[in-house]
C-alpha distance (Angstrom), angle and dihedral (degrees) to the residues before:
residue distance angle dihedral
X1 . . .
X2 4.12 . .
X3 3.02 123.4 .
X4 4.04 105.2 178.6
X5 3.65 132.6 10.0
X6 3.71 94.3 -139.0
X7 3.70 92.5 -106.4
X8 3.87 120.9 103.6
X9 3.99 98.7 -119.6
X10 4.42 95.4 -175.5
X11 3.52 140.7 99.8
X12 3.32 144.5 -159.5
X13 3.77 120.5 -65.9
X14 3.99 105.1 -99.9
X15 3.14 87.4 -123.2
X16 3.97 98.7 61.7
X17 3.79 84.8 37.5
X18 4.30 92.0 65.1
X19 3.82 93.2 34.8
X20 4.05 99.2 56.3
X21 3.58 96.4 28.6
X22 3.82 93.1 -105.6
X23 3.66 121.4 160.9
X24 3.48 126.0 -113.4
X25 3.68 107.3 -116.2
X26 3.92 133.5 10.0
X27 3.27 108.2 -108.6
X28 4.34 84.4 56.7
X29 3.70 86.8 45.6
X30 3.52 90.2 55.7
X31 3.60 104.9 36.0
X32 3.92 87.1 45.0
X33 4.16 95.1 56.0
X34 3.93 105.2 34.0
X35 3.46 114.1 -53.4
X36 3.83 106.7 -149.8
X37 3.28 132.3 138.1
X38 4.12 112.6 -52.6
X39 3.70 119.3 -116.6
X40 3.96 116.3 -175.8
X41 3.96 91.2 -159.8
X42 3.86 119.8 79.9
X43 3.76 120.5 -121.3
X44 3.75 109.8 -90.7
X45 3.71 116.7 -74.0
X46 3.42 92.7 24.0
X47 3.80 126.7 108.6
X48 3.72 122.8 -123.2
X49 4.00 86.8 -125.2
X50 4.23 91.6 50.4
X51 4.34 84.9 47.8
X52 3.73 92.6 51.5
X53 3.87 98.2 47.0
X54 3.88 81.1 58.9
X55 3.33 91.6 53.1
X56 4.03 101.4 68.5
X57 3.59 100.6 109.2
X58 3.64 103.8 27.1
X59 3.72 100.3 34.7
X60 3.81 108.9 14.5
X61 3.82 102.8 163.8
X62 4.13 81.3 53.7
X63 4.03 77.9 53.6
X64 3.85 103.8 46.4
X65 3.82 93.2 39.8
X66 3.50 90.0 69.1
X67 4.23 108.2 26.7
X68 3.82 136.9 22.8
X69 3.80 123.6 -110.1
X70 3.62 116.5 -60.2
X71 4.12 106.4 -80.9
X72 3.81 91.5 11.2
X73 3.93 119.2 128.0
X74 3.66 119.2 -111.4
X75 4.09 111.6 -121.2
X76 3.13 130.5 -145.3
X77 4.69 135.6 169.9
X78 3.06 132.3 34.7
X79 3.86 130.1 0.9
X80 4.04 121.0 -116.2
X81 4.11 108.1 -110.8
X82 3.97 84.7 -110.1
X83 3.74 96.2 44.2
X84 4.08 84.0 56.7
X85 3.75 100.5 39.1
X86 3.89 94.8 49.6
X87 3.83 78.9 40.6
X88 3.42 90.2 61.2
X89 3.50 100.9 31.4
X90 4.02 91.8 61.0
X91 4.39 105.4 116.6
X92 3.83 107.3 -126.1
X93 3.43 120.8 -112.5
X94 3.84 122.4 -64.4
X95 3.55 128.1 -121.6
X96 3.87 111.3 -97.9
């Protein structure tokens, strides 16, 4: 049985989405900051960390793989016992 196509099928929380401005699909996000043809590698000279802050409201899962929400604290040690268990507790993905 499959579990995943390969292809990232989410979106940002609605949430996010109305507080930064962020559209509320891809193809919108997209069409709404450039369009173009998409390139995963950064232009030369540029770090892949620098590319995917640009990224926010054309690309925003290229955004959040790589930083937190805007004004939100980077975290770092050990998880809390009920950040783990509901960690752990989450079902995988369902077959589409």
């Amino acid at each position: 049985e499959t579990l995943t196509t390969g292809h990232f099928a989410g979106w940002v929380a609605p949430a996010v989405c109305t507080a930064l401005g962020i559209a509320g699909n891809a193809a919108e996000a997209w069409a709404e900051h450039g369009g173009g043809a998409f390139d995963r590698k950064p232009p030369k000279g540029e770090s892949a960390k620098e590319f995917a802050r640009g990224m926010l409201k054309k690309n925003p899962n290229a955004y959040f793989y790589r930083h937190n929400m805007p004004g939100e604290d980077t975290w770092a040690g050990d998880w809390s016992e009920e950040a783990g268990l509901t960690h752990c507790a989450t079902p995988p993905h369902a077959p589409r």
